[in-house]
C-alpha positions as CSV (number, residue, x, y, z in Angstrom):
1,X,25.7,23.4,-7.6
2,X,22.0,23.8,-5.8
3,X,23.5,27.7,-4.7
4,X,24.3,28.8,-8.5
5,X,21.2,27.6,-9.9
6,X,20.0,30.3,-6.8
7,X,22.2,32.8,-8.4
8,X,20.8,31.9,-11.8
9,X,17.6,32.2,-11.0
10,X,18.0,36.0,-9.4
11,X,20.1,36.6,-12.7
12,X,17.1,35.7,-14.9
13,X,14.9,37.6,-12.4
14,X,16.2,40.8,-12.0
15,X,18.8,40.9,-15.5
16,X,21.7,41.2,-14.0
17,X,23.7,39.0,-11.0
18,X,22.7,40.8,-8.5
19,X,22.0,38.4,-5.6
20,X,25.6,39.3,-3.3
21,X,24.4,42.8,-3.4
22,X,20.9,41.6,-2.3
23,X,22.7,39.8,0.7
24,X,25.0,42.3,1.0
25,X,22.4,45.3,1.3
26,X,19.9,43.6,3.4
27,X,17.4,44.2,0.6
28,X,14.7,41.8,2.0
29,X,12.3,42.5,-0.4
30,X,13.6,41.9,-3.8
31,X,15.4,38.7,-1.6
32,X,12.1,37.3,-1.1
33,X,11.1,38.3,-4.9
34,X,14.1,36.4,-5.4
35,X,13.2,33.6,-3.5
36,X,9.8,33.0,-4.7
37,X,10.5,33.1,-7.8
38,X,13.3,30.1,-7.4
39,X,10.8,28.3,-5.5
40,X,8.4,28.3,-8.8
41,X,11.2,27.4,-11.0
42,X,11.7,24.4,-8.9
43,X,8.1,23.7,-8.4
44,X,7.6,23.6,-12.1
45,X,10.9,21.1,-12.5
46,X,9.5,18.7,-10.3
47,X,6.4,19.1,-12.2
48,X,8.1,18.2,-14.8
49,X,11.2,15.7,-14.1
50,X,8.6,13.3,-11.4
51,X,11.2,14.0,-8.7
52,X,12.0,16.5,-5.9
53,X,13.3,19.5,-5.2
54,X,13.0,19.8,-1.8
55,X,17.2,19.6,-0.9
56,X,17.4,22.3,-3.4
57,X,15.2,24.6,-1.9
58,X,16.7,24.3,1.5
59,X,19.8,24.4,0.8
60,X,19.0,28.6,-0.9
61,X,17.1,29.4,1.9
62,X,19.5,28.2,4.5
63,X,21.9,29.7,2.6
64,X,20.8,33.1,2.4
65,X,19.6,32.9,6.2
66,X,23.1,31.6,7.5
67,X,24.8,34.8,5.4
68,X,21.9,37.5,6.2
69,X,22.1,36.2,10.0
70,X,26.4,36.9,9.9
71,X,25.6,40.5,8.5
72,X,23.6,41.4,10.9
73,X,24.9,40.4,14.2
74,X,27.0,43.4,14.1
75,X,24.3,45.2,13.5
76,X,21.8,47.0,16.3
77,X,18.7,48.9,16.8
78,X,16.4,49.1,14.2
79,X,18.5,47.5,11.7
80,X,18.8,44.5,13.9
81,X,15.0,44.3,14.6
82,X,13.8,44.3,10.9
83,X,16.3,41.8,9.5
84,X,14.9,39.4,12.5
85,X,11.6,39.6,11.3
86,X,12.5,39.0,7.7
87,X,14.3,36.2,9.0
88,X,11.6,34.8,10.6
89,X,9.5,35.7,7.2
90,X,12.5,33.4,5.3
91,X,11.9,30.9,8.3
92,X,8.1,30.3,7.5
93,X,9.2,29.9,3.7
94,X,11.4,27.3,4.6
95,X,9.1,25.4,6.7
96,X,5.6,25.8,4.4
97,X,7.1,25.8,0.9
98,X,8.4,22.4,0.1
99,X,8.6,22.2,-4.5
100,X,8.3,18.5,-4.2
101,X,7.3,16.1,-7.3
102,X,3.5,15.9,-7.5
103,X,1.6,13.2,-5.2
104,X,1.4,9.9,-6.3
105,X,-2.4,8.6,-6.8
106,X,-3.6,6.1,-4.2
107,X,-2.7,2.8,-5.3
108,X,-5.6,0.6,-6.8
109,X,-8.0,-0.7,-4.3
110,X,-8.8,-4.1,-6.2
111,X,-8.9,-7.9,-5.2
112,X,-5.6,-9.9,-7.3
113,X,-7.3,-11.8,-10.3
114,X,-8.5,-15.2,-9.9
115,X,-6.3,-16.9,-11.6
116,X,-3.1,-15.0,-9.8
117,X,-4.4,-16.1,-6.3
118,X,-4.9,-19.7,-8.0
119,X,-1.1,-20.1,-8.8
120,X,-0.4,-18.3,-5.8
121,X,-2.0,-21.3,-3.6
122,X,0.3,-23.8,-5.6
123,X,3.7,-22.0,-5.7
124,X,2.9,-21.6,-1.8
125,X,1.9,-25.2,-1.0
126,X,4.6,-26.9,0.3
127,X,4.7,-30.4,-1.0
128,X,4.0,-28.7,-4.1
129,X,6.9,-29.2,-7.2
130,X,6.3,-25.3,-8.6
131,X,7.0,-24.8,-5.1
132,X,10.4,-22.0,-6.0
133,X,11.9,-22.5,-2.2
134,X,14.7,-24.9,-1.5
135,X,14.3,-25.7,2.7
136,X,11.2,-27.2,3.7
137,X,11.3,-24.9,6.5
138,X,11.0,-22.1,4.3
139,X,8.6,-23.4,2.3
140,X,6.2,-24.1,5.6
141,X,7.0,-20.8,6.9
142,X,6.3,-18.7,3.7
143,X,3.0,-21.0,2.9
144,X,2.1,-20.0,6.5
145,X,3.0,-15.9,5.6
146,X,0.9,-16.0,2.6
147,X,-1.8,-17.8,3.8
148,X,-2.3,-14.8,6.9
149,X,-1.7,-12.0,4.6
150,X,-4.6,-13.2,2.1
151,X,-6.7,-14.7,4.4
152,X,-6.1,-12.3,7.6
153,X,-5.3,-9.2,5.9
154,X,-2.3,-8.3,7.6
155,X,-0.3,-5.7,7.4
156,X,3.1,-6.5,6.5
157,X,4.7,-5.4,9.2
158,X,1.9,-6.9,11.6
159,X,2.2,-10.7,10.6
160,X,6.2,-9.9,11.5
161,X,6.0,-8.7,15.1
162,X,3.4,-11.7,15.8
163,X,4.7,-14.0,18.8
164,X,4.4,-17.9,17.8
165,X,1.9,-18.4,20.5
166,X,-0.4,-15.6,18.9
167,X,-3.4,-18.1,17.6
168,X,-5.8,-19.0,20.2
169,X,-9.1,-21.7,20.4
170,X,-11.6,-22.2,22.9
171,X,-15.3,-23.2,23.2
172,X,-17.7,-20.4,21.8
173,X,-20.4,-21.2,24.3
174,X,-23.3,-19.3,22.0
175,X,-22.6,-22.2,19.3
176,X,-20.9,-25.0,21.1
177,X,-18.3,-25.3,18.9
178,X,-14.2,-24.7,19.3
179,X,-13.4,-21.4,17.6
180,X,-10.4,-19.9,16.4
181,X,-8.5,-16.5,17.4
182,X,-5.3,-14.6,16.6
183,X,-4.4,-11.7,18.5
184,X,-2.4,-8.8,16.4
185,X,-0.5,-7.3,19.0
186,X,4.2,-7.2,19.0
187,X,6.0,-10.2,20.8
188,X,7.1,-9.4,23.8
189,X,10.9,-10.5,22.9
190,X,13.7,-7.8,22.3
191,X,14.0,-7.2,18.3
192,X,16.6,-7.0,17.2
193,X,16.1,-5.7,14.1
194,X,17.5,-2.4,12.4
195,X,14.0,-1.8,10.4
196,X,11.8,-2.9,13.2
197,X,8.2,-3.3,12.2
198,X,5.5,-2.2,14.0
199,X,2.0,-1.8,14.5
200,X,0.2,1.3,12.6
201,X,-2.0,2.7,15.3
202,X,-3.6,2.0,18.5
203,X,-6.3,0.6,16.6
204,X,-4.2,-1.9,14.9
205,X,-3.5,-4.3,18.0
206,X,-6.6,-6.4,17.8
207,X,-8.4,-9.3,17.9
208,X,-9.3,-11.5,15.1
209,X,-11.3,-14.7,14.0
210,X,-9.4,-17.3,12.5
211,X,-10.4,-20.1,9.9
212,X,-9.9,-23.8,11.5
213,X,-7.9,-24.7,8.4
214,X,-5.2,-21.6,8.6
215,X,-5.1,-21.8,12.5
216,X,-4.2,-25.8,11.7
217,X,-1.9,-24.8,8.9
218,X,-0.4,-22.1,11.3
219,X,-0.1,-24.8,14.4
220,X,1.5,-27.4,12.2
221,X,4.3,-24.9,10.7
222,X,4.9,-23.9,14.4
223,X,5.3,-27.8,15.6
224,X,7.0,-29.1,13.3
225,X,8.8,-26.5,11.0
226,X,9.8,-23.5,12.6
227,X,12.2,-25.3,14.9
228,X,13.5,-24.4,17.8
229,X,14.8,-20.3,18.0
230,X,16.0,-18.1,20.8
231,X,13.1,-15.7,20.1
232,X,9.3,-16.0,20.3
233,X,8.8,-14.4,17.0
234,X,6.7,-16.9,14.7
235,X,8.3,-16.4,11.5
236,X,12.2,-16.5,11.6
237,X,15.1,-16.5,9.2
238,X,17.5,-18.9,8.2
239,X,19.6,-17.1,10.4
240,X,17.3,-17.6,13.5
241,X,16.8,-13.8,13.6
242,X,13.6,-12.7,13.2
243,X,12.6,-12.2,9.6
244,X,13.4,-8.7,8.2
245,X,10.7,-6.7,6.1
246,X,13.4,-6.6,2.9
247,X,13.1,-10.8,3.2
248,X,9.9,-10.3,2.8
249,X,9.9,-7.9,-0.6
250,X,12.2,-11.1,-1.7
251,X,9.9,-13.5,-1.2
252,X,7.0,-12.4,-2.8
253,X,9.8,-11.1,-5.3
254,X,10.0,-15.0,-5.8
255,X,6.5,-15.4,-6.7
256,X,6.3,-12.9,-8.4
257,X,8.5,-13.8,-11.0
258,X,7.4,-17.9,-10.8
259,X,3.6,-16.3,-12.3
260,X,3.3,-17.9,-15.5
261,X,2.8,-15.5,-18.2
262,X,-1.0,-15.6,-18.0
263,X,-0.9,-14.6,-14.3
264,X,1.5,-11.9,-15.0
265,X,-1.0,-10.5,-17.7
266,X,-3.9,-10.5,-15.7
267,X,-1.9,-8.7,-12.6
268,X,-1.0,-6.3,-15.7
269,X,-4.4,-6.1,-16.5
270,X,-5.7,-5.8,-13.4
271,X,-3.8,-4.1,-11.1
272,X,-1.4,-2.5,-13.4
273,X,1.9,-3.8,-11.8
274,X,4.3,-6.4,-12.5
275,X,4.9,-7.8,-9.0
276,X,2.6,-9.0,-6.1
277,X,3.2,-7.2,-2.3
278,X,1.9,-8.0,1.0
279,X,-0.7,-4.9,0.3
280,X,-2.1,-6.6,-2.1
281,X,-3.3,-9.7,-0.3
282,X,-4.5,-7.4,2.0
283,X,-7.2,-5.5,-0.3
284,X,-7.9,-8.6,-1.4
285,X,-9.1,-10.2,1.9
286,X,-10.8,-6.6,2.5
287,X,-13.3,-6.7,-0.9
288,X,-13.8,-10.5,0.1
289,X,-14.7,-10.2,3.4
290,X,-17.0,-7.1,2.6
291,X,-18.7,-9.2,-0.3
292,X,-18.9,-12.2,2.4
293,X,-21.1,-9.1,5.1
294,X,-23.1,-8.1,1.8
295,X,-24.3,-11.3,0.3
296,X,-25.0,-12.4,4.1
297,X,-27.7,-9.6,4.3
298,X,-25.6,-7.1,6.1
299,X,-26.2,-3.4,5.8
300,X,-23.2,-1.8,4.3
301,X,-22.9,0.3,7.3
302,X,-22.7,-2.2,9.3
303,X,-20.3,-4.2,7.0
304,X,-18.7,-1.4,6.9
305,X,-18.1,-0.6,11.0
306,X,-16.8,-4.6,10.6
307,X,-14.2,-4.3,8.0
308,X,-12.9,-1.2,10.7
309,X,-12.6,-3.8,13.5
310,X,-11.4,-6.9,11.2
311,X,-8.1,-4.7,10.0
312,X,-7.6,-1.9,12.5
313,X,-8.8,1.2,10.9
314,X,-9.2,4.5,12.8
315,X,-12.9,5.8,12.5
316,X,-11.5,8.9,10.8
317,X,-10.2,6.2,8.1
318,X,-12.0,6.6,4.3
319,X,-10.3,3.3,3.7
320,X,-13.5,1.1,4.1
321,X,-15.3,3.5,1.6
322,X,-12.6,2.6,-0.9
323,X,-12.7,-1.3,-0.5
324,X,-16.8,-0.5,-0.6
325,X,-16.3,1.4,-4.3
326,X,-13.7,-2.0,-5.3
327,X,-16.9,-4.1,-4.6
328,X,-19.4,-2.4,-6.4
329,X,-17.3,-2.2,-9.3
330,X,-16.6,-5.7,-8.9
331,X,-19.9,-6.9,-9.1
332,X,-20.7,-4.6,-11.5
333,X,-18.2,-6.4,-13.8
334,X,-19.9,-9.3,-12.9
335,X,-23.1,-8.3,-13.6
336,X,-22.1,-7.4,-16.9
337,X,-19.7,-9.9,-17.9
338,X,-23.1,-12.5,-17.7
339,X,-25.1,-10.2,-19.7
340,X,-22.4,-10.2,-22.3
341,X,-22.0,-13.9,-22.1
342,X,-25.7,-14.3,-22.9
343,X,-25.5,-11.8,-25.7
344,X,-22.8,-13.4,-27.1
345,X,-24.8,-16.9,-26.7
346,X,-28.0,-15.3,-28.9
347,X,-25.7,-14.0,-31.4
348,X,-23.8,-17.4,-31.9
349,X,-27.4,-19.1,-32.3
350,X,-28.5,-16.0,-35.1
351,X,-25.2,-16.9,-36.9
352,X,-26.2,-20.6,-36.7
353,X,-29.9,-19.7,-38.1
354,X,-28.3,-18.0,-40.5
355,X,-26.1,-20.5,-41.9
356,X,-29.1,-22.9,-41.9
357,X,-31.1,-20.6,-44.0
358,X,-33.0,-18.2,-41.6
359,X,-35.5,-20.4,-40.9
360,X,-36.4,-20.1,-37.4
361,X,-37.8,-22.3,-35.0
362,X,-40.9,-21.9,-33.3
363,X,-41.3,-21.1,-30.1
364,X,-40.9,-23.0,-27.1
365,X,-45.2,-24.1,-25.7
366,X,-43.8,-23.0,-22.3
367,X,-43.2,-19.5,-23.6
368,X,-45.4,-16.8,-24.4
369,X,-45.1,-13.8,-26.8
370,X,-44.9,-10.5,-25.3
């Protein structure tokens, strides 16, 4: 089928179906006339239809290689030396012009609403009723999941490679007090896996700081929940295998669908999807944690050089500058939301006047006319 649209396409071209005489002659150059102008035809369908075309275009220039190639083995000489280099012309087509459906725009770099997160705490909470998991060692365990991708920032496939030994505490002796660590970086057991997660980059095995509460939360689902299992991984199936990345689409899946429907409307809203993910919980923490360095009196520089740190960008990353645009237009909604909250007050008190007759009151002593 993906060869006779080929043959189509030469047809339109050139008027006539002319494309085994092409082959057959060697004629590179109305080939490659041929060619490109299949290439745009499937360009413009992905355009089109949102999908690719890459198979397609492969399969007509591997086609008309693998046939040109059998011609000319027989071939010698000059013959032989000219069709290689159209070959290797046909070969650079292959590799550099790919027709694929148009890029998709970079997700939306934006905390989850307020009152998504809300729920979120109470479908997670284990003693909670909403609560939609059966076990209690599933509900420990995925309390314990959420609580690290929102508050940590995880990647997804981070918080699954994590040992169960991977928080840490000592005495900070600046402060005097016992602080808490976790250090991103695989367990050292065999995983067995078939989609085996992984750490991004280099960068990504780190060091981070832990709240006392999630370190305790973390601790107590390790202690007393997690039970005993033949690998060190800290969050396990109810198989005892490590947990897979598609258990993890199901359980925010879960949640997802437990939202009631003013939840679901602001994540509509919002961030334009019906369905929470990992990644999501993951810009959150980010536009928190750079509002926490910018309301502390941090440069954004320097806020910026520790969001890199806290989640294991590269330097070369513009991801940072991102989560520093989803501030600003955060607080800029915030800004104004107030300033239409007080507009809406003074209009509500002209109404008011209004209904009592438009007589109104004088001034406050404490205030003075401009």
């Amino acid at each position: 089928m993906r060869i006779e649209r080929l043959y189509v396409s030469a047809q339109e071209q050139f008027g006539e179906d002319c494309l085994d005489r092409l082959i057959a002659k060697r004629d590179f150059n109305h080939l490659e006339t041929a060619l490109e102008s299949y290439f745009v035809s499937l360009r413009n369908q992905a355009q089109v239809a949102a999908d690719d075309r890459t198979e397609s275009w492969m399969a007509a220039i591997d086609f008309v290689r693998d046939i040109t190639d059998r011609l000319v083995r027989g071939a010698g000489g000059h013959e032989l030396a000219e069709a290689e280099a159209h070959l290797r012309y046909l070969d650079q087509l292959h590799k550099q012009l790919r027709p694929s459906a148009p890029k998709r725009k970079r997700p939306l770099v934006r905390a989850l609403p307020a009152v998504v997160v809300e729920e979120l705490y109470t479908l997670t909470d284990p003693e909670s009723p909403e609560n939609p998991f059966r076990t209690e060692q599933a509900r420990w365990r995925n309390h314990a999941l959420f609580l690290l991708y929102l508050h940590q920032g995880l990647r997804r496939g981070e918080a699954l490679i994590l040992p169960a030994n991977s928080i840490h505490d000592g005495i900070d002796g600046r402060i005097g007090e016992i602080v808490h660590w976790m250090n991103i970086e695989p367990c050292a057991d065999v995983d067995p896996r078939y989609e085996r997660p992984s750490l991004k980059t280099e960068l990504s095995q780190r060091q981070i700081p832990v709240a006392e509460e999630i370190a305790t939360i973390v601790d107590h689902f390790v202690d007393n929940h997690r039970g005993k299992q033949d690998s060190a991984h800290l969050f396990m199936s109810n198989q005892g295998k490590p947990l897979a990345v598609r258990t993890v689409n199901a359980i925010f899946e879960v949640l997802s669908n437990a939202l009631s429907d003013a939840a679901k409307a602001a994540l509509r809203a919002g961030m334009h999807s019906e369905t929470i993910s990992p990644h999501d919980f993951r810009h959150t923490c980010a536009v928190f944690r750079l509002s926490e360095f910018i309301e502390s009196g941090m440069e954004m520089n320097l806020a910026l050089q520790e969001l890199r740190a806290f989640f294991g960008w590269s330097k070369s990353s513009d991801m940072p500058q991102h989560y520093a645009r989803a501030y600003f237009e955060d607080r800029l909604k915030k800004v104004w939301q107030r300033k239409f909250d007080d507009r809406v007050g003074v209009l509500r008190q002209l109404r008011q006047l209004e209904r009592e007759g438009g007589v109104f009151p004088e001034p406050d002593a404490g205030i003075h006319a401009r």
